[in-house]
C-alpha positions in Angstrom: 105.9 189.9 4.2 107.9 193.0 6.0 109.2 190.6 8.6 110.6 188.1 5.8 112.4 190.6 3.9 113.9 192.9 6.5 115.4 188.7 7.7 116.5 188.7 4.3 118.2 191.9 4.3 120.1 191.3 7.7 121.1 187.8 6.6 122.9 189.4 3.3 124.4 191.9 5.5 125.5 189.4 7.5 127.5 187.7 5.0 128.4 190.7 3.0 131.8 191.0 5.3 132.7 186.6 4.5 132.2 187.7 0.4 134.4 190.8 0.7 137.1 189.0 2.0 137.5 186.4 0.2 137.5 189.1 -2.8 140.0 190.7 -0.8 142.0 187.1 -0.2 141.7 186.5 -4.4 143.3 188.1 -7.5 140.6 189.5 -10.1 140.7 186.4 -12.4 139.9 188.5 -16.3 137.6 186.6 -18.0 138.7 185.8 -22.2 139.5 188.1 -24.3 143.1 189.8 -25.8 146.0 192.1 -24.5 149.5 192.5 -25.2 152.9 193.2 -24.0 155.1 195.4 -24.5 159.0 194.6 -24.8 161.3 196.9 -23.8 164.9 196.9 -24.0 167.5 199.3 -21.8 171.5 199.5 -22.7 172.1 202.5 -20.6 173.7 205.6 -22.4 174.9 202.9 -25.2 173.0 202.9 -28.8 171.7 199.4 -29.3 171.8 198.3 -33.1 171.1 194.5 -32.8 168.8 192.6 -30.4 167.5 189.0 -29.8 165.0 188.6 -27.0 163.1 185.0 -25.9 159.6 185.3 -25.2 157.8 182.6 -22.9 154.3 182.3 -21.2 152.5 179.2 -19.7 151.2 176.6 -21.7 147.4 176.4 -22.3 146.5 180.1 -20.6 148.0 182.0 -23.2 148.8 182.1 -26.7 150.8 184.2 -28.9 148.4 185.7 -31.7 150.9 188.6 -33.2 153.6 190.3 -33.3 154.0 194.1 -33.9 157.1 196.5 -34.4 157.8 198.7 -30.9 159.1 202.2 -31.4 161.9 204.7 -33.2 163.9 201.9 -35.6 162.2 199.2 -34.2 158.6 200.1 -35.6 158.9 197.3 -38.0 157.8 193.9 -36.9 160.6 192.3 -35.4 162.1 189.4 -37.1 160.7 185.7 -36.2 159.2 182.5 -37.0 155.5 182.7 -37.8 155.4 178.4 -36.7 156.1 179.8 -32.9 153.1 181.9 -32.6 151.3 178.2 -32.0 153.3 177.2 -29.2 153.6 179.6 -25.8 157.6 180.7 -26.8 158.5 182.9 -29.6 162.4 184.7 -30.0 162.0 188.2 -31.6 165.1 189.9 -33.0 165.9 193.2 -34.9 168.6 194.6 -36.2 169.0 198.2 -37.6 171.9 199.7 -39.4 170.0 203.2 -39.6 172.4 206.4 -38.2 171.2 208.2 -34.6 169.6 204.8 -33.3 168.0 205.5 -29.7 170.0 205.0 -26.4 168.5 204.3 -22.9 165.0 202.7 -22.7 163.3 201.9 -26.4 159.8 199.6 -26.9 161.4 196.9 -29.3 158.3 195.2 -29.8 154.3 194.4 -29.1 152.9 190.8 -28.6 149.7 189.8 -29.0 148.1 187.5 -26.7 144.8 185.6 -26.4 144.1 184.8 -22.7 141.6 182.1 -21.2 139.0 182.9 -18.5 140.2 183.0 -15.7 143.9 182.3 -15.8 146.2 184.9 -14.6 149.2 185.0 -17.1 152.8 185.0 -16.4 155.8 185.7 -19.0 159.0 185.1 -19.2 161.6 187.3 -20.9 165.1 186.9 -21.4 167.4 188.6 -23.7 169.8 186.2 -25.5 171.9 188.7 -27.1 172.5 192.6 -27.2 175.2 194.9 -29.6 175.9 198.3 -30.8 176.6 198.9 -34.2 180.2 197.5 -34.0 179.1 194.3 -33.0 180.3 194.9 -29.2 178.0 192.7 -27.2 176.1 195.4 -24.7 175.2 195.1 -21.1 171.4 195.3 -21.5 168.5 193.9 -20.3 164.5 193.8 -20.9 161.2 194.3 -19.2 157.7 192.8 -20.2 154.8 195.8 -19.6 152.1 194.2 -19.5 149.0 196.0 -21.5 145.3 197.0 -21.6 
């Protein structure tokens, strides 16, 4: 009984090196469950007062579940149509006419996702459309952060 275990041992070591590396060769697939993403918009040292961003991911892996407000003026869900959270692309807006809004980096919004085992999920973000509180269109741009 000693002899067949200690072959049983060596033959797992033996392989142990082949199943590391294909972990190694692999990205951690997450099994189901829900996470978000964070938008987040930067206009440099200019206020932004109005913002309208599109929102994609791939069809099938993903789907939108919610939408939640970001940060500073923008805690309030953003503006969007409630039909879109059953497709994978939603466009989230807001608009803010408040005095001292934020310049440089603000979180304009959350999204809520539901993910399927095993898929790795990829978004897509562009902004559409970007202005200070004079309507002057802004050189800005966005970045997904991706959640826990």
């Amino acid at each position: 009984m000693t002899r067949l275990a200690l072959r049983c041992v060596v033959l797992l070591l033996a392989l142990l090196p082949v199943a590391a590396a294909q972990d190694a060769a692999e990205p951690l697939r997450p099994a189901a469950g829900f996470t978000y993403v964070d938008l987040w918009l930067e206009a440099g040292a200019t206020t932004c007062a109005a913002w309208q961003i599109e929102f994609a991911t791939e069809a099938g892996a993903v789907r939108l579940v919610g939408v939640e407000g970001g940060a500073g003026p923008w805690a309030n869900a953003p503006y969007y149509d409630p039909a879109a959270l059953r497709g994978g692309r939603v466009i989230v807006a807001g608009l803010s006419t408040a005095d001292g809004l934020p310049a440089g980096r603000v979180r304009v919004a959350r999204l809520h996702l539901r993910v399927e085992a095993g898929e790795l999920p990829q978004y897509v973000a562009k902004l559409q459309a970007a202005s200070d509180s004079d309507g002057t269109r802004l050189d800005a741009s966005v970045d997904i952060v991706q959640g826990d």
